[in-house]
Backbone of each chain as ProteinMPNN parsed JSONL, in Angstrom:
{"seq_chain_A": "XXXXXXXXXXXXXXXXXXXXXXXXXXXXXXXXXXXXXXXXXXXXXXXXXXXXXXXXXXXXXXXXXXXXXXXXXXXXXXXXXXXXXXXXX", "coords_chain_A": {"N_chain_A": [[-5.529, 28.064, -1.198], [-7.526, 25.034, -2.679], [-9.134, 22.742, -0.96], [-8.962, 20.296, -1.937], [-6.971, 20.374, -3.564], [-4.907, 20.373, -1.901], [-5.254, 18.171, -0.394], [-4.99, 16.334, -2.327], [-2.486, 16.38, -3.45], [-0.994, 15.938, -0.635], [-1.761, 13.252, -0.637], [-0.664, 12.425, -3.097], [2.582, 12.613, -2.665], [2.623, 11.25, -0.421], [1.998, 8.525, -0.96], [3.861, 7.992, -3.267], [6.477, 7.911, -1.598], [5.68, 6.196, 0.009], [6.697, 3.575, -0.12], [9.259, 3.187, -0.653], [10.943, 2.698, 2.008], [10.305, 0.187, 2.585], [11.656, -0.96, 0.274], [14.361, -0.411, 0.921], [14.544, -0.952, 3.331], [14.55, -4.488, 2.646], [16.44, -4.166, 0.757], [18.748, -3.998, 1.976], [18.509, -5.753, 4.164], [18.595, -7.987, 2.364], [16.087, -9.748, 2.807], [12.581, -10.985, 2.287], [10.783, -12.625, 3.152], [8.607, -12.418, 4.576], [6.385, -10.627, 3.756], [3.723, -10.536, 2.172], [3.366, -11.927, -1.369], [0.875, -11.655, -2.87], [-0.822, -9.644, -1.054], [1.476, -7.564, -2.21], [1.202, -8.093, -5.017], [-1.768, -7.187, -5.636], [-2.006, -4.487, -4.707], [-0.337, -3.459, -7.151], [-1.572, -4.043, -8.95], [-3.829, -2.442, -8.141], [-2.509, 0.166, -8.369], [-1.98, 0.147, -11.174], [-4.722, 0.019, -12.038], [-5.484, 2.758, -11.308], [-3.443, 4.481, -12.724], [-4.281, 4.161, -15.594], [-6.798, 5.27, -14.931], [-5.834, 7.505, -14.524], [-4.811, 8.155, -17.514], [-6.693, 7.981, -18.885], [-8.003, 9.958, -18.26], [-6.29, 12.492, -18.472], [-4.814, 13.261, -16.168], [-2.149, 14.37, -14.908], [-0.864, 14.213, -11.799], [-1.942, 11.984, -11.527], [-1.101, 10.065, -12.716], [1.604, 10.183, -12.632], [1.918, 9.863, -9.953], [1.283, 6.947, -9.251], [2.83, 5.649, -11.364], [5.248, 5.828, -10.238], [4.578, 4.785, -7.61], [3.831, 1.894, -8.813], [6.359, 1.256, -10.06], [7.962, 0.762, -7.587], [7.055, -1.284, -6.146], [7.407, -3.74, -8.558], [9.819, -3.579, -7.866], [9.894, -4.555, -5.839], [8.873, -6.395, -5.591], [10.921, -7.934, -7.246], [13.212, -7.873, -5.738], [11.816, -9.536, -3.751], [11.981, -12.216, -5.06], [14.038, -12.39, -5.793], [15.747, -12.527, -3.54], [14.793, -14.452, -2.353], [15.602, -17.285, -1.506], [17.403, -17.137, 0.627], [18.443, -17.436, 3.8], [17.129, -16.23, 7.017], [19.24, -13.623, 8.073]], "CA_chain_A": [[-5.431, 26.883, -2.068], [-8.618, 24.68, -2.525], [-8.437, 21.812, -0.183], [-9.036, 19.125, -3.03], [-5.669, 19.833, -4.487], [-3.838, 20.323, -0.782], [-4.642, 16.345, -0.005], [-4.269, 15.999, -3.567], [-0.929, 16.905, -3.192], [-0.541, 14.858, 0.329], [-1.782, 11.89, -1.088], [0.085, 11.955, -3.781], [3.354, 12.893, -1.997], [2.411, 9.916, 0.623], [1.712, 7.72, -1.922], [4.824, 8.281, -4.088], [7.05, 7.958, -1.024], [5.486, 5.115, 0.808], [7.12, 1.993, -0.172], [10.851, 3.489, -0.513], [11.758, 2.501, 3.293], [10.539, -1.118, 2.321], [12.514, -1.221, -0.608], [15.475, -0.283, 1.665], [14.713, -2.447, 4.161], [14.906, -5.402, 1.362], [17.939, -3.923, 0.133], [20.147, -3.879, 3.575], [18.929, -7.391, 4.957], [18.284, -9.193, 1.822], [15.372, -11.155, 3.354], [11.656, -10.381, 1.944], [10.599, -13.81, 3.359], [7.627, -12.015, 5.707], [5.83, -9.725, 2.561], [2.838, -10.745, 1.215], [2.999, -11.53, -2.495], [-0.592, -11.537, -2.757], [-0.482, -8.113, -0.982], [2.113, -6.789, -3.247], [0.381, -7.923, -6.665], [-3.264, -6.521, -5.465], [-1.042, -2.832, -4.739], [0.322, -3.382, -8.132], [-2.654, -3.971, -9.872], [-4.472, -1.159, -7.659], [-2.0, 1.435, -9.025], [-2.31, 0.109, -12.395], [-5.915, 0.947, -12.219], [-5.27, 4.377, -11.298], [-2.279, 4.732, -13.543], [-4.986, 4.08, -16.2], [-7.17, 5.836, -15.025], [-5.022, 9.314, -14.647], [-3.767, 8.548, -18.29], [-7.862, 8.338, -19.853], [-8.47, 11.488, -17.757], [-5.176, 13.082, -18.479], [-4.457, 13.318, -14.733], [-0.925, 13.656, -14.938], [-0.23, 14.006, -11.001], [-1.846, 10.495, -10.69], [0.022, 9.116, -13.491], [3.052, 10.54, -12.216], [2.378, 8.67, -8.498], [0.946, 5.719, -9.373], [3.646, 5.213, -12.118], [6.094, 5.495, -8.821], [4.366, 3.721, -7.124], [4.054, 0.703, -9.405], [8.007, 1.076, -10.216], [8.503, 0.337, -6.271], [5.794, -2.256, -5.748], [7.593, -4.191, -9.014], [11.079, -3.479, -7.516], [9.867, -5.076, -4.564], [8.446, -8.045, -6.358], [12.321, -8.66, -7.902], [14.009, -8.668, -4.767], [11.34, -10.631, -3.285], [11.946, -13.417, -5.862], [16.217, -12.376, -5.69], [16.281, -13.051, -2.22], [13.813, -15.993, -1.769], [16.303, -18.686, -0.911], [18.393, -16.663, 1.295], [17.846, -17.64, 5.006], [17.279, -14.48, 7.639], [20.595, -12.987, 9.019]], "C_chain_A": [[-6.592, 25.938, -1.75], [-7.977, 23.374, -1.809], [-8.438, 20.302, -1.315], [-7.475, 19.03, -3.363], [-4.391, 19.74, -3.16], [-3.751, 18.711, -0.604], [-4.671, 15.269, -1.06], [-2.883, 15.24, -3.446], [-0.221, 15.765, -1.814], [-0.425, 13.745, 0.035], [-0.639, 11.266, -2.269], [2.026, 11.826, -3.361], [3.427, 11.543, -1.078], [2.794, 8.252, -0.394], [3.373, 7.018, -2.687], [6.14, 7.368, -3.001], [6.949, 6.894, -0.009], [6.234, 4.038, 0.835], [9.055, 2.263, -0.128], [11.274, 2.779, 0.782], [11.461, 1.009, 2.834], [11.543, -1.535, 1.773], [14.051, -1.081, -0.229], [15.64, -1.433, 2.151], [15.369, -3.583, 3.643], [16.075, -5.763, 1.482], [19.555, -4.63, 0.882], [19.646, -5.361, 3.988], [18.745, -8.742, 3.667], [17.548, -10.236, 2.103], [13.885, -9.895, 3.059], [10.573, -11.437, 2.345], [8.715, -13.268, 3.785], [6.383, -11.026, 4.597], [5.092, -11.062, 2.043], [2.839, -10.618, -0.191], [1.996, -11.349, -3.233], [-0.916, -10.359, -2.782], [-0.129, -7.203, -2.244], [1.2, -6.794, -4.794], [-1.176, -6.993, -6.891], [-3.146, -5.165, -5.78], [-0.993, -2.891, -6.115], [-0.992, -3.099, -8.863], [-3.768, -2.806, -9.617], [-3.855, 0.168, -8.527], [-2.051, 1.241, -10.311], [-3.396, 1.005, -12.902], [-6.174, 2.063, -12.171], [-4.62, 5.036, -12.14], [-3.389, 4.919, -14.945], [-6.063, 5.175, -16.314], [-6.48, 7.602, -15.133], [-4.941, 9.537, -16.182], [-5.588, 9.068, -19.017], [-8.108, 10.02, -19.464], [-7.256, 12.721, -17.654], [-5.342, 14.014, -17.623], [-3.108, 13.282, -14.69], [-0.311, 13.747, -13.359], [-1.122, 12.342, -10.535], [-1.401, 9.646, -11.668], [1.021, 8.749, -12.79], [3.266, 9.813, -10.369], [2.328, 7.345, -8.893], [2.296, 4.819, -10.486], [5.093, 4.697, -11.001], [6.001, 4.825, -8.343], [4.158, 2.068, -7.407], [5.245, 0.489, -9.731], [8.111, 0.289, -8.843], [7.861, -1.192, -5.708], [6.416, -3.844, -7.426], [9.35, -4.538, -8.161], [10.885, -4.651, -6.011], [10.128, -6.503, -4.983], [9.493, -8.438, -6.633], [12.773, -9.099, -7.211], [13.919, -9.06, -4.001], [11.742, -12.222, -3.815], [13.77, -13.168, -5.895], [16.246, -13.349, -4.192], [15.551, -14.324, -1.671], [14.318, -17.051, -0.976], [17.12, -18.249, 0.195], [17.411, -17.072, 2.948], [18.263, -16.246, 6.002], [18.553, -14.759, 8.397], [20.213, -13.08, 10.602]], "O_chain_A": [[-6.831, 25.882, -0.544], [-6.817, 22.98, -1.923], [-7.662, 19.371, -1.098], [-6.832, 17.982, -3.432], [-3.282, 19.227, -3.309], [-2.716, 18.046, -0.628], [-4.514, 14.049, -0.997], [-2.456, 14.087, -3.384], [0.746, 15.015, -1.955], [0.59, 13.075, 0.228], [-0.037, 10.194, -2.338], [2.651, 10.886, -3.852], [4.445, 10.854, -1.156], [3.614, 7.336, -0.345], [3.808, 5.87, -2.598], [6.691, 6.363, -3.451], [7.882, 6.638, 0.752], [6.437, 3.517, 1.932], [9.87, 1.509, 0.404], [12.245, 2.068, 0.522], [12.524, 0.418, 2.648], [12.348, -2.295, 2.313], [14.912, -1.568, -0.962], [16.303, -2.432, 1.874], [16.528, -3.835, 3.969], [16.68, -6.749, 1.902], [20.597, -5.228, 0.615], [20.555, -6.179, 4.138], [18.749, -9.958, 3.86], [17.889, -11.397, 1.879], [13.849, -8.694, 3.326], [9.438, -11.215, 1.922], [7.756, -13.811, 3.236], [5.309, -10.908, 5.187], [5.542, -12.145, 1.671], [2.454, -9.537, -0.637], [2.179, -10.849, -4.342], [-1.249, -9.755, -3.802], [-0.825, -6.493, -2.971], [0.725, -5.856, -5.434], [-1.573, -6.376, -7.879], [-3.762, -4.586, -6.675], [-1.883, -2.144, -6.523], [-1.331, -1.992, -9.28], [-4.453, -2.307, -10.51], [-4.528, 0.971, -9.173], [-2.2, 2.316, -10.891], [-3.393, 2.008, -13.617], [-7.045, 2.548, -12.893], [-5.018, 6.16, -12.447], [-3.28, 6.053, -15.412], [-6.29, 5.844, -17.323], [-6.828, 8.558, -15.827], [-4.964, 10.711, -16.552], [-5.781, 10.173, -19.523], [-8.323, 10.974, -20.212], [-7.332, 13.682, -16.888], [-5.771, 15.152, -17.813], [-2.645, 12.171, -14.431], [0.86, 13.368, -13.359], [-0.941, 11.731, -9.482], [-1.326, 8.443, -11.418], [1.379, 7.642, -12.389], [4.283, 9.437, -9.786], [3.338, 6.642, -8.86], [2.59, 3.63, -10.361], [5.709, 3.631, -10.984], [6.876, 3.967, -8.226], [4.269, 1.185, -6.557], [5.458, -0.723, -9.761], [8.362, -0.91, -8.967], [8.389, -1.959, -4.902], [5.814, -4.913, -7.325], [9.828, -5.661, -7.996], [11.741, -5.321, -5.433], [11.02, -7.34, -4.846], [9.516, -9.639, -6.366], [13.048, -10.299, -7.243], [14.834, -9.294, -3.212], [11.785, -13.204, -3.074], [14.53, -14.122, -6.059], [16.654, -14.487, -3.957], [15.833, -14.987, -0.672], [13.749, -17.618, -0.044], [17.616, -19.195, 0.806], [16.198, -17.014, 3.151], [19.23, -15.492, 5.886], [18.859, -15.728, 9.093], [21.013, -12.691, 11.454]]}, "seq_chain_B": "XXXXXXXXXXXXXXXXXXXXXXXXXXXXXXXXXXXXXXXXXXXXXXXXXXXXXXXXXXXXXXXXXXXXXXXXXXXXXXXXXXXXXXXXX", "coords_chain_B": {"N_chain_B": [[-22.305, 2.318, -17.888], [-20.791, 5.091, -16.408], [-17.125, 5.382, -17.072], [-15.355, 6.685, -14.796], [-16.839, 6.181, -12.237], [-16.266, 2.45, -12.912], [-14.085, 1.988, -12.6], [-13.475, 3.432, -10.422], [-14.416, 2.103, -8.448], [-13.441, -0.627, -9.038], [-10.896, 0.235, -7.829], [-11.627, 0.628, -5.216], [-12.215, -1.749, -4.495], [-9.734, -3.461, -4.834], [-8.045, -1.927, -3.359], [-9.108, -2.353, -0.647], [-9.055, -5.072, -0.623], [-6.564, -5.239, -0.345], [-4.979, -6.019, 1.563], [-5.363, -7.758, 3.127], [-4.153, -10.13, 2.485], [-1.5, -9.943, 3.468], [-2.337, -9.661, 6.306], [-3.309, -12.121, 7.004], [-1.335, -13.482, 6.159], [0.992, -13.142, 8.099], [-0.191, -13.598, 11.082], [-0.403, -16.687, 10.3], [2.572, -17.106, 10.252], [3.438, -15.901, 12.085], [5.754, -13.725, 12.28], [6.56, -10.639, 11.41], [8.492, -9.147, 10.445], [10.247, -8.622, 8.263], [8.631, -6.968, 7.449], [8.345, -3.198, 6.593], [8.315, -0.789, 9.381], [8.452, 1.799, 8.87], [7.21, 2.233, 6.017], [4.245, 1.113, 6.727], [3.43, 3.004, 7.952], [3.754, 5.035, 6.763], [1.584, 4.529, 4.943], [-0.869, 4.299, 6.11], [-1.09, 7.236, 6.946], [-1.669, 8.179, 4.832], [-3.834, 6.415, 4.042], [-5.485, 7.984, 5.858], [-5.595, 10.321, 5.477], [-6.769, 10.484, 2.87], [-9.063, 9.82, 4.328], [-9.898, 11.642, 5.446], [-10.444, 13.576, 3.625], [-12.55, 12.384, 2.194], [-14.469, 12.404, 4.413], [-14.765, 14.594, 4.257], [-16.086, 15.818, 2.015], [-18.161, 14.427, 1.521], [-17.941, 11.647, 0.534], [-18.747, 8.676, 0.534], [-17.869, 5.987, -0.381], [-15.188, 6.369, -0.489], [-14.799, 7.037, 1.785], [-15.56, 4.444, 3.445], [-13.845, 2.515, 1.59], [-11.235, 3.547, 2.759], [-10.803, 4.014, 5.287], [-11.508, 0.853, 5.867], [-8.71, 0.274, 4.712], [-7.285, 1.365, 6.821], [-7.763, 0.118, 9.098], [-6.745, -2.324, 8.745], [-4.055, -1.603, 8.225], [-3.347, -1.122, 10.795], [-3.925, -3.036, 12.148], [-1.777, -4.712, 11.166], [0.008, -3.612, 12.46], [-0.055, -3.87, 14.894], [0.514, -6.663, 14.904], [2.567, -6.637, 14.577], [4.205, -5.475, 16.158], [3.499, -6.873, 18.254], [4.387, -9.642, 17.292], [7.325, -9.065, 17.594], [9.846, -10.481, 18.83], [9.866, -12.875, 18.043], [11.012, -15.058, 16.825], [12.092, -16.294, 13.217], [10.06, -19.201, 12.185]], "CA_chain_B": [[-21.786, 2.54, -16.737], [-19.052, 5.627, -16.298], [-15.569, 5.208, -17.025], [-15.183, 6.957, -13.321], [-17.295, 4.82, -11.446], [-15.995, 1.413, -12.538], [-12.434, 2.24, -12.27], [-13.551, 3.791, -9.046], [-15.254, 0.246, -7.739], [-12.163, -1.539, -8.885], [-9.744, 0.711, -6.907], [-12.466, 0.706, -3.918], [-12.272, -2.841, -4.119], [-8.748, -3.81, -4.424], [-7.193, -1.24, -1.874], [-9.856, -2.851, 0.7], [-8.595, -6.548, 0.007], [-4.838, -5.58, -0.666], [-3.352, -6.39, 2.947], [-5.573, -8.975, 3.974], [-3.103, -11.273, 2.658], [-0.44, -9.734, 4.613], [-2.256, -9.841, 7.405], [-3.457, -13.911, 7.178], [0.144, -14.25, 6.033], [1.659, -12.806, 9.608], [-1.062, -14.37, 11.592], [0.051, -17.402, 10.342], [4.047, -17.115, 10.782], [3.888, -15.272, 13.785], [6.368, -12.984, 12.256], [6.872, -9.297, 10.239], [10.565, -8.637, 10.55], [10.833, -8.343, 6.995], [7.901, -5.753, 6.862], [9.187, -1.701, 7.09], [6.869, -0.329, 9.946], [8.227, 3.198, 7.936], [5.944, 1.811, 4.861], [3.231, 0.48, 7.038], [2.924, 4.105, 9.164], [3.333, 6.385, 5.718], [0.6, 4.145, 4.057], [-1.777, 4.546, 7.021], [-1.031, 8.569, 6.795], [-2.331, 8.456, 3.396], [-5.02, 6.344, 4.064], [-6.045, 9.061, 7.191], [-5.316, 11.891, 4.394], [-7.911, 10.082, 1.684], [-10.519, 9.109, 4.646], [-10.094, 12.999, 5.732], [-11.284, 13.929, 2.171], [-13.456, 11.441, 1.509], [-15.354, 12.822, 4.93], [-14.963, 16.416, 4.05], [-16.706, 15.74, 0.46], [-18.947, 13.203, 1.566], [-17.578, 11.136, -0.547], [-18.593, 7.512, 1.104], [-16.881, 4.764, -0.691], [-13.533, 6.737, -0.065], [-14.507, 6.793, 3.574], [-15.353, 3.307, 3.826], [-12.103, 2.086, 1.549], [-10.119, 4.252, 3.51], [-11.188, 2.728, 6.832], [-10.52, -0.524, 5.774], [-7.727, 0.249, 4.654], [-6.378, 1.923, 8.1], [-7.828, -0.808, 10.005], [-6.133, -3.634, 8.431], [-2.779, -1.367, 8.835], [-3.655, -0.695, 12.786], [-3.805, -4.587, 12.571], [-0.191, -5.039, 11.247], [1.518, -2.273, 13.058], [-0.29, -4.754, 16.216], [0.755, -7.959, 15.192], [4.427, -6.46, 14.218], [4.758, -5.237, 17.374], [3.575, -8.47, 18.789], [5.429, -11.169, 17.103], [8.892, -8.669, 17.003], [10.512, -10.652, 19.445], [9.908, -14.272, 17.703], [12.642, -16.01, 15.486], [11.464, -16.892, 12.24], [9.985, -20.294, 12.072]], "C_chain_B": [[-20.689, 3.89, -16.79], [-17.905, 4.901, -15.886], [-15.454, 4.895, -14.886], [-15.33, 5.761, -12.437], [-16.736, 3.345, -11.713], [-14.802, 1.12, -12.141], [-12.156, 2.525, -10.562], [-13.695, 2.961, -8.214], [-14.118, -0.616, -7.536], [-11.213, -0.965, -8.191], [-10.618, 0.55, -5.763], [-12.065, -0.537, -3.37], [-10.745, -3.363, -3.449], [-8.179, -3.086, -3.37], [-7.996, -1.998, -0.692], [-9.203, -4.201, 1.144], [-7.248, -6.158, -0.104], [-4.031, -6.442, 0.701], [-4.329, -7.053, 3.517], [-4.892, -10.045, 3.669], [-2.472, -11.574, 3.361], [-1.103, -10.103, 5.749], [-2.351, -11.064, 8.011], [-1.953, -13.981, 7.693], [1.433, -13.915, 7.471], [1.085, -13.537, 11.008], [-0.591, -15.871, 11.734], [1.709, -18.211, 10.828], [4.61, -16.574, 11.716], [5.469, -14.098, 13.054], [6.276, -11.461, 11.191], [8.325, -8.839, 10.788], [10.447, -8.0, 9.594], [9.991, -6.971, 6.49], [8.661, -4.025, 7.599], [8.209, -1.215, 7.712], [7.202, 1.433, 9.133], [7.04, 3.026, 6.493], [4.562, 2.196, 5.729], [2.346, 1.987, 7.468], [2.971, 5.326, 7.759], [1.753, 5.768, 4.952], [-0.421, 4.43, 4.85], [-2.007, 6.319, 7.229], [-1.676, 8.687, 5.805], [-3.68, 7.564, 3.258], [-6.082, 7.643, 4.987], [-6.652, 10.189, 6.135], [-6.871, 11.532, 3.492], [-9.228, 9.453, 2.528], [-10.721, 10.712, 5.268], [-10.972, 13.588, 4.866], [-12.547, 13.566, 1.884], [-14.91, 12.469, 2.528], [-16.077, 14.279, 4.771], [-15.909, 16.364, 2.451], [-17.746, 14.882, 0.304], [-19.062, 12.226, 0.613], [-17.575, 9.247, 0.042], [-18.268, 6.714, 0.744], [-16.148, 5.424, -0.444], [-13.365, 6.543, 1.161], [-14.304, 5.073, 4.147], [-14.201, 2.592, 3.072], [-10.894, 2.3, 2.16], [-10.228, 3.372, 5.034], [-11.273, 1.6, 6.696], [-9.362, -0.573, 5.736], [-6.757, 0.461, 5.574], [-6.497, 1.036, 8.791], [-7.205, -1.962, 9.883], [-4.644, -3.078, 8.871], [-2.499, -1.164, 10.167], [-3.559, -2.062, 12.841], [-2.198, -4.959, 12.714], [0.675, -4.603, 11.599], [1.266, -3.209, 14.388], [0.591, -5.796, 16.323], [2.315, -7.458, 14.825], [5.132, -6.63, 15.337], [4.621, -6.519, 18.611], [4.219, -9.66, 18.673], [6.808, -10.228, 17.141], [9.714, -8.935, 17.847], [10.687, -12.561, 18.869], [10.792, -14.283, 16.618], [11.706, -16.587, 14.653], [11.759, -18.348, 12.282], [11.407, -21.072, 11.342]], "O_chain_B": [[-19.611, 3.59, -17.304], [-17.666, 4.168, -14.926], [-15.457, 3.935, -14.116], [-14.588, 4.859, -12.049], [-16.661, 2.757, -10.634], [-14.482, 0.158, -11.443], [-11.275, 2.159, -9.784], [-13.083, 3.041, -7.149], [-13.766, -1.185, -6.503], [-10.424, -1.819, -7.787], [-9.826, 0.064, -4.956], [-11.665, -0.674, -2.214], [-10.482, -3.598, -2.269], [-7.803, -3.741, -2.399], [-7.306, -2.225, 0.302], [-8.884, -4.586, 2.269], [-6.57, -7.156, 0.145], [-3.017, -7.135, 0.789], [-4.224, -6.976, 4.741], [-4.916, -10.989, 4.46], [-2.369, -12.649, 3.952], [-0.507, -10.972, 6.385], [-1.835, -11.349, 9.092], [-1.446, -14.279, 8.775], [2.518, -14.479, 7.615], [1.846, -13.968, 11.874], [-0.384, -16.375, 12.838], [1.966, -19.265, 11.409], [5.761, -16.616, 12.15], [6.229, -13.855, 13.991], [5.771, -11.625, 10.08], [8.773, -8.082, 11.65], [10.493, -6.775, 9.71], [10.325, -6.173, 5.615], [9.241, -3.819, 8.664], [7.159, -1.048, 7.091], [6.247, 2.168, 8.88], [6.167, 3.851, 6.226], [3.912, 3.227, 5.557], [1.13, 2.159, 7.387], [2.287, 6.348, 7.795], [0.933, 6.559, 4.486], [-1.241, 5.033, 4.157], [-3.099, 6.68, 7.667], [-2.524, 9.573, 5.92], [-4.549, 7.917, 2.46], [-7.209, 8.013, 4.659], [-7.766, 10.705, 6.047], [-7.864, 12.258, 3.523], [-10.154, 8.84, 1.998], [-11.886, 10.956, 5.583], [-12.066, 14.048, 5.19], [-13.451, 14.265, 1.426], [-15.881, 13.021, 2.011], [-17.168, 14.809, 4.985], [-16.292, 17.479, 2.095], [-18.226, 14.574, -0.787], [-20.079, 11.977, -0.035], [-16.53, 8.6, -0.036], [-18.145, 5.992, 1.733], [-16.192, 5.126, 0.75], [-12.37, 6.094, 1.73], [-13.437, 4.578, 4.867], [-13.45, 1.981, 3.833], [-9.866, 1.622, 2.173], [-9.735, 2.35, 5.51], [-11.037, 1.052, 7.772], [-8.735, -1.294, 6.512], [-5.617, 0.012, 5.459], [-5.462, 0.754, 9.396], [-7.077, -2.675, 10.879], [-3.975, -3.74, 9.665], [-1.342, -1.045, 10.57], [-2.941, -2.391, 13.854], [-1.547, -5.31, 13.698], [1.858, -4.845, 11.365], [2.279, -3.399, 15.063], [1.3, -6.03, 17.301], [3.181, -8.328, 14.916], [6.083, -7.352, 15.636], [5.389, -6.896, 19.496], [4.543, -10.48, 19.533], [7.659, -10.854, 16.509], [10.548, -8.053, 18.053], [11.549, -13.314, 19.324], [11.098, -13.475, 15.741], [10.728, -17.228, 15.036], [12.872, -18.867, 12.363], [11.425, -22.291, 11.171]]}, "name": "protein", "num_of_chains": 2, "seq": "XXXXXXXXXXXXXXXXXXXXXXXXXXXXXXXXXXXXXXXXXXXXXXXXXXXXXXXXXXXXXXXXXXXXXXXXXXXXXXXXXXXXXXXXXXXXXXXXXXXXXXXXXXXXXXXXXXXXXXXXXXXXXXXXXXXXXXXXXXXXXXXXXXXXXXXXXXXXXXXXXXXXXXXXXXXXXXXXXX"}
């Protein structure tokens, strides 16, 4: 298998799967206080750009991350702004 | 200009500044509680993965985005582990 599509494949796999444990995290203490929204929007707008780009170059495994990965990176953003007022456990 | 290339510039760019927010923004509050070091340590895998590539293809903006990108997360896996005994302000 050519190595282009093996860390293809990693990256995208990495990629895809990265932000899930945040989004846990989040979830279980309800406190997002410490997250960069700055951070987060830059990510967002990073995978956009890719998302974009996959769709001109009908790329569909970097649609198909980046689309993930901007789902999680928005999800974040919500229950950054849900939990805002909440003081840490 | 190619498509490629500017799309390429703008992802070069933003992945480089994405987590210098975060990292001001920890710097400043002395804390990351709220950050998932599972995120922090898959995103740094996938930067490794895309500065692996980048070297194997001589592909030098990937190398040098990528190595920003690891070095800023080698920063916040530091300061995590440094402030993870302080009480949020």
């Amino acid at each position: 298998m050519e190595l282009d599509l093996i860390i293809g494949i990693i990256g995208a796999i990495l990629s895809s799967v990265s932000f899930l444990p945040q989004v846990v995290q989040i979830w279980k203490t309800k406190s997002a206080k410490d997250l960069s929204m700055a951070t987060i929007v830059l990510l967002a707008s990073n995978g956009t750009s890719w998302l974009v780009y996959g769709l001109l170059k009908d790329a569909i495994p970097l649609v198909i991350t980046n689309a993930i990965v901007l789902f999680m990176l928005l999800l974040i953003i919500f229950l950054k702004i849900k939990y805002r007022k909440n003081v840490p456990a």
